[in-house]
C-alpha positions in Angstrom: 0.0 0.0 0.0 1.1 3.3 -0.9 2.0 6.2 1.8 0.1 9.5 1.4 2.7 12.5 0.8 2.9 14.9 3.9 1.7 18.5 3.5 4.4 21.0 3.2 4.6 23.3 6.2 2.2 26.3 5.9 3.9 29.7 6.0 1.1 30.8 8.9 3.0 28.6 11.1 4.5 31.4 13.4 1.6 33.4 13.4 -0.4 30.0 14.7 2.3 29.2 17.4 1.9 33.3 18.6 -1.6 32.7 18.9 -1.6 29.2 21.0 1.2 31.1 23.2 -1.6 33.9 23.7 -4.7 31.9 24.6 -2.5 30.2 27.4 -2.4 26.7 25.5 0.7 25.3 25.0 2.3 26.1 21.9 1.7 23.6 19.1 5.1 21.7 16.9 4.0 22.6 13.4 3.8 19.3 12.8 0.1 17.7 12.8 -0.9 14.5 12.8 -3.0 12.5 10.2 -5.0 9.6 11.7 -5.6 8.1 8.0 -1.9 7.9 7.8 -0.7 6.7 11.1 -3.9 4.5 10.7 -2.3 3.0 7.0 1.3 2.6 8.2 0.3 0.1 10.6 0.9 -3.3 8.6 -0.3 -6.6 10.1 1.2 -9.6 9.3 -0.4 -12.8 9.5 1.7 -13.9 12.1 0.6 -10.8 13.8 -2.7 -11.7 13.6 -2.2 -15.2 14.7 -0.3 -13.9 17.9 -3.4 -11.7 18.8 -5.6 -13.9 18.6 -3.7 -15.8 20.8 -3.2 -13.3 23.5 -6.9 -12.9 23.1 -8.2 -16.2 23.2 -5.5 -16.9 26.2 -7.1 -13.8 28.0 -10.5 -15.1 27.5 -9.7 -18.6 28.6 -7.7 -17.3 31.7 -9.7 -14.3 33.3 -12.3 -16.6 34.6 -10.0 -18.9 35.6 -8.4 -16.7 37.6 -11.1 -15.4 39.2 -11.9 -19.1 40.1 -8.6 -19.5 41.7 -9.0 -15.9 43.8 -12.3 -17.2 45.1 -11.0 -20.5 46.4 -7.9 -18.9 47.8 -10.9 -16.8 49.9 -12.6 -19.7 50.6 -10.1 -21.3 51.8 -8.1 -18.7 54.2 -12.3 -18.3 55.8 -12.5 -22.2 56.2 -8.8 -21.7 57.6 -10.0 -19.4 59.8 -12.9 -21.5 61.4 -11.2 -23.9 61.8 -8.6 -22.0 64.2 -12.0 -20.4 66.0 -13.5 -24.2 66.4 -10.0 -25.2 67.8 -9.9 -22.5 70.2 -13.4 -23.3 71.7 -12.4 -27.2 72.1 -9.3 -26.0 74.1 -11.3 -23.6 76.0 -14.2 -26.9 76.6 -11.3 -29.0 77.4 -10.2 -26.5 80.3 -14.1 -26.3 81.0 -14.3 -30.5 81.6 -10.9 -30.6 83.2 -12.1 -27.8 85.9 -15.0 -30.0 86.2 -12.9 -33.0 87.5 -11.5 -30.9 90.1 -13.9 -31.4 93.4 -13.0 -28.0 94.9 -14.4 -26.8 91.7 -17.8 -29.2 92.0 -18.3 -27.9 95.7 -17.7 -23.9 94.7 -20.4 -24.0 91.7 -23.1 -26.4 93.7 -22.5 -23.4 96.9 -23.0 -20.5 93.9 -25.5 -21.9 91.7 -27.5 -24.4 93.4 -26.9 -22.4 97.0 -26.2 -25.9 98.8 -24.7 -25.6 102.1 -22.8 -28.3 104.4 -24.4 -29.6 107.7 -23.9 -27.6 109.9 -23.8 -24.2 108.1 -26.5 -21.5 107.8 -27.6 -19.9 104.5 -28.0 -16.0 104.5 -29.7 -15.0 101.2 -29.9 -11.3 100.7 -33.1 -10.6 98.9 -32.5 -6.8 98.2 -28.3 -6.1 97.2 -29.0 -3.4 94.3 -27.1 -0.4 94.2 -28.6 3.1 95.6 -28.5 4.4 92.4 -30.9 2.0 91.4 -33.6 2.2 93.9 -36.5 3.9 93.3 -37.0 7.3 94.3 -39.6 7.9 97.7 -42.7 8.8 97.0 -43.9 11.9 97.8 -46.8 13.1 99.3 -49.8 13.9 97.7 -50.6 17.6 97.5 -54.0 19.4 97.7 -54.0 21.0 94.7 -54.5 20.6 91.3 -52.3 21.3 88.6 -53.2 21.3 84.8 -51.2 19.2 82.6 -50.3 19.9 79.2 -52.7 18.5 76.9 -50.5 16.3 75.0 -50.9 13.4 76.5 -50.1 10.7 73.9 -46.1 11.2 74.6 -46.3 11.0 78.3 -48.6 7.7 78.3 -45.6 6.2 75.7 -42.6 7.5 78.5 -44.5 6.2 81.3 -45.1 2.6 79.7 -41.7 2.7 78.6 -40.0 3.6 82.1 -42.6 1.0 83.6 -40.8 -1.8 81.2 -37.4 -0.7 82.2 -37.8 -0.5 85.5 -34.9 -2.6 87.3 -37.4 -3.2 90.5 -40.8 -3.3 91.0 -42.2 -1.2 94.4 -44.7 -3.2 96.4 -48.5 -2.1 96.3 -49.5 -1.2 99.9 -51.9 -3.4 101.9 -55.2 -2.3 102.2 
C-alpha cells in the first residue's frame, strides 16, 4: 500500500504558534498528525494476527480462571480461619471438663448456683443487694392542689409505659 505525501509546512505557522502562546495553550510543533496515515502505516502480518488472537483467546480462557482460583484462595483462608476459632473453643471446653474434675471446683459451683450448704452451716440470702442508684426514688406526698397538665398526653402515656418496662425493680403495692 502506498504512503500518502505529507503536506508541506504552511507559512502561517509562526503566526499560529503566537496565537496558541496567547490563549495560554501550550504552543503547538507545526507538525500535525494524520490519523488516516498513522492509521495505514500500521501493517499486520499474519503472524501478527495469529499472535493476537492468541493473546486474546489466552485472556478469554484465563480471566475466569483466575477469578476461580481468587475465590478458592478466599474460601479457603475463611474455612482456615474457622477452623482455628473451632479449635480454640475445644481447648477452652477442654479447660471447661478438666475444671469439672477438680472437686473443689464441684463444691464452689453447687454453693453459687444451686446455693447448697454443708451440715452444719446457715444460709444467709440477701433478697434486696442493688445499688442506691438504682432504687426507686420515695414517693412523695400527695398535695391538695390541682395542677393542669399539658394537653398532649399521647407522649407522656408512651414514656410512662416505657420507664414501667425498664424499671430494674418493682415497688410493692400497699396493703389495704
Amino acid at each position: 500500500m502506498a504512503r500518502r505525501p505529507v503536506p508541506p509546512p504552511s507559512a502561517s505557522l509562526p503566526a499560529a504558534s503566537a496565537r496558541g502562546r496567547s490563549s495560554g495553550r501550550p504552543a503547538t510543533t507545526g507538525r500535525t498528525v494524520d490519523v488516516r496515515e498513522w492509521a495505514g502505516g500500521i501493517r499486520l502480518s499474519g503472524f501478527a494476527v495469529i499472535m493476537l488472537s492468541l493473546v486474546v483467546l489466552g485472556t478469554w480462557v484465563l480471566v475466569p480462571t483466575i477469578g476461580t482460583y481468587l475465590g478458592q484462595k478466599q474460601k479457603i483462608a475463611a474455612l482456615e480461619n474457622s477452623v482455628q476459632v473451632t479449635e480454640e473453643q475445644i481447648a477452652e471446653l477442654e479447660r471447661e471438663r478438666d475444671r469439672w474434675d477438680d472437686p473443689a471446683y464441684i463444691t464452689t459451683q453447687a454453693r453459687e448456683r444451686l446455693y447448697y450448704v454443708k451440715p452444719g452451716e446457715v444460709p444467709y440470702l440477701i433478697d434486696f443487694d442493688l445499688d442506691p442508684a438504682d432504687l426507686p426514688p420515695e414517693q412523695q406526698e400527695v398535695s391538695d392542689e390541682l395542677e393542669e397538665r399539658p394537653a398532649d398526653w399521647l407522649p407522656q402515656l408512651l414514656r410512662g409505659l416505657t420507664s414501667a418496662g425498664l424499671a430494674k425493680t418493682a415497688v410493692e403495692a400497699p396493703n389495704r
